[in-house]
LUMZA-537476 format. One record per residue (C-alpha): x, y, z; residue in one letter. Coordinates in steps of 0.5 Angstrom, whole numbers, padded with zeros to 4 digits, always signed. Layout:
% residues N
XYZA;...
This chain:
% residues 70
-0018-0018+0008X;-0017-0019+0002X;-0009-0018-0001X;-0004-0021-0005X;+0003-0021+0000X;+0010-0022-0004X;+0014-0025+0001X;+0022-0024+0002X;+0026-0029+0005X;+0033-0026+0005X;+0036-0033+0009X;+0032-0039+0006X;+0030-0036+0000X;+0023-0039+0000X;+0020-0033-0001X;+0013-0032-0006X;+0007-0029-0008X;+0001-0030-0003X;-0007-0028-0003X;-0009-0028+0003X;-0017-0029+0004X;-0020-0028+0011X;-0027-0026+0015X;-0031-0028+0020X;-0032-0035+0018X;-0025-0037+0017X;-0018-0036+0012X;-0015-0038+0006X;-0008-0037+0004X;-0006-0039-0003X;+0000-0039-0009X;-0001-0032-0013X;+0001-0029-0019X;-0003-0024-0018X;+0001-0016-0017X;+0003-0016-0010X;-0001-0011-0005X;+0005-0012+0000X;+0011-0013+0000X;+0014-0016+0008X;+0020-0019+0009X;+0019-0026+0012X;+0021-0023+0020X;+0017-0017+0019X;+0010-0021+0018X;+0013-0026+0024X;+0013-0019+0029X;+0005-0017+0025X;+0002-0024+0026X;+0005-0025+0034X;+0002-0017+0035X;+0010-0014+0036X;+0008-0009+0031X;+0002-0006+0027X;+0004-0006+0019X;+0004+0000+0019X;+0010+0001+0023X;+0014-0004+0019X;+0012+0000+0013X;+0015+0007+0016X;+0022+0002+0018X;+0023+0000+0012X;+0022-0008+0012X;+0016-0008+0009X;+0012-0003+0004X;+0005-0003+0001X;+0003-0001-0008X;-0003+0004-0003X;-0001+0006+0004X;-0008+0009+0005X;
């Protein structure tokens, strides 16, 4: 994985811009100015990391949307 996440935290206001690196050996996550290649409301990327639902469906709900849907 490599991609910029812009999050949104319409209730604690802590929203940013994320890179996040990830491999077989490990991740790292870091401040980003970098274009988004996400955007993720901070609820829907809680549901992704615990497995309730893929991107892909929170893309087509609409709390979540990407720059390349491929």
């Amino acid at each position: 994985v490599d991609a910029v996440l812009e999050l949104h935290d319409g209730v604690w206001g802590r929203g940013g811009r994320f890179h996040l690196v990830g491999g077989p050996d490990g991740a790292d996550c870091t401040a980003s100015v970098r274009e988004p290649d996400a955007h993720v409301e901070v609820g829907a990327l809680g549901a992704v990391y615990f497995g309730g639902h893929r991107l892909r469906t929170l893309v087509a709900a609409g709390p979540a949307s990407v720059a390349d849907p491929r």
